[in-house]
C-alpha positions in Angstrom: -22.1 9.4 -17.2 -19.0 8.0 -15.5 -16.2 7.1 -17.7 -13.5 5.1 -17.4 -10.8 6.7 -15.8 -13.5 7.4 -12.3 -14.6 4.1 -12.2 -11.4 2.6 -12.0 -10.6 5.2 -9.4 -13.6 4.7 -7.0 -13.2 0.8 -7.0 -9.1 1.5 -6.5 -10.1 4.0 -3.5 -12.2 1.1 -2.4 -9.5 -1.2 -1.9 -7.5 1.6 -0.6 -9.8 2.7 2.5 -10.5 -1.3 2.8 -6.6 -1.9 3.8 -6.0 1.3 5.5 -9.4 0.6 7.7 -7.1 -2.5 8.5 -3.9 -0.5 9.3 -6.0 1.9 11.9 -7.3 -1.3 13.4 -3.9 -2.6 14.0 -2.5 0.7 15.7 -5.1 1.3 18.5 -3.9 -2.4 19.7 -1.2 -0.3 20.5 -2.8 3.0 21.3 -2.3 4.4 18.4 -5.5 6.4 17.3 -6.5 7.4 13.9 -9.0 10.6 14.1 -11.1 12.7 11.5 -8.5 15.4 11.9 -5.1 13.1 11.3 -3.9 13.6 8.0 -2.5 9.9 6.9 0.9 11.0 6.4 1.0 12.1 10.2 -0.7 8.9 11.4 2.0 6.6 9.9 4.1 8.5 10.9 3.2 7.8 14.7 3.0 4.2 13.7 6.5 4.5 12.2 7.8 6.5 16.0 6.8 3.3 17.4 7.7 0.4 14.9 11.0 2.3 13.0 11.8 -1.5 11.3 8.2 -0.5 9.6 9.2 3.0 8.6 9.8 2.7 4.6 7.0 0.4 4.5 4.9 2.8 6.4 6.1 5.9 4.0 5.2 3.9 1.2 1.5 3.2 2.7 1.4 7.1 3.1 2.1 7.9 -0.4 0.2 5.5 -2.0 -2.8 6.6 0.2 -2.6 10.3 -0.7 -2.2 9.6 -4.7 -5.5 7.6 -4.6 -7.1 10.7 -2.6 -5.9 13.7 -4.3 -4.4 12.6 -7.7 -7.1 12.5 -10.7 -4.5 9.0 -11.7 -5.7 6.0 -10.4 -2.7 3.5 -8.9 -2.5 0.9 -11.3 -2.3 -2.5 -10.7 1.3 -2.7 -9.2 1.3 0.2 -7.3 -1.9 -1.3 -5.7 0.0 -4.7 -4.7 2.6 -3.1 -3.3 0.1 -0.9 -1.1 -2.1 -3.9 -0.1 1.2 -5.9 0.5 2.8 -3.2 2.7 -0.1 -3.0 5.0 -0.1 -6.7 5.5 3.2 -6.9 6.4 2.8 -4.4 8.5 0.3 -5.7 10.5 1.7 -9.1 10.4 3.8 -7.6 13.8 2.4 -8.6 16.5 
């Protein structure tokens, strides 16, 4: 069976793809594409070429993104605020 520590994760990483599924929308209003191939780190980067007031919020999107792919720790709660927070502000620019 699953235990605790997965579930958690796989609901997190839920949320995660959720928000960053918004962020890719956001960027081809503005040409920027997300492929199969990009890592994430390299996408917001692009995003940050073009919006550099967005950059730390952008790096912070990045990060949080690749702990809840590769690392076996889930978030948390905060870190998971902050992550869904950051992307909304981000794509509050219009």
């Amino acid at each position: 069976g699953e235990n605790n520590k997965s579930r958690l994760k796989r609901k997190e990483f839920g949320r995660v793809s959720r928000a960053f599924i918004r962020l890719i929308r956001w960027g081809r209003r503005y040409d920027i594409v997300f492929t199969a191939s990009s890592a994430p780190g390299s996408y917001t980067q692009k995003l940050a070429d073009r919006f550099p007031e967005r950059t730390q919020l952008l790096k912070n999107v990045a990060d949080c993104f690749e702990q809840a792919v590769y690392s076996p720790y889930p978030l948390g709660k905060e870190k998971l605020h902050e992550y869904e927070e950051s992307i909304k502000t981000i794509v509050q620019h219009q």
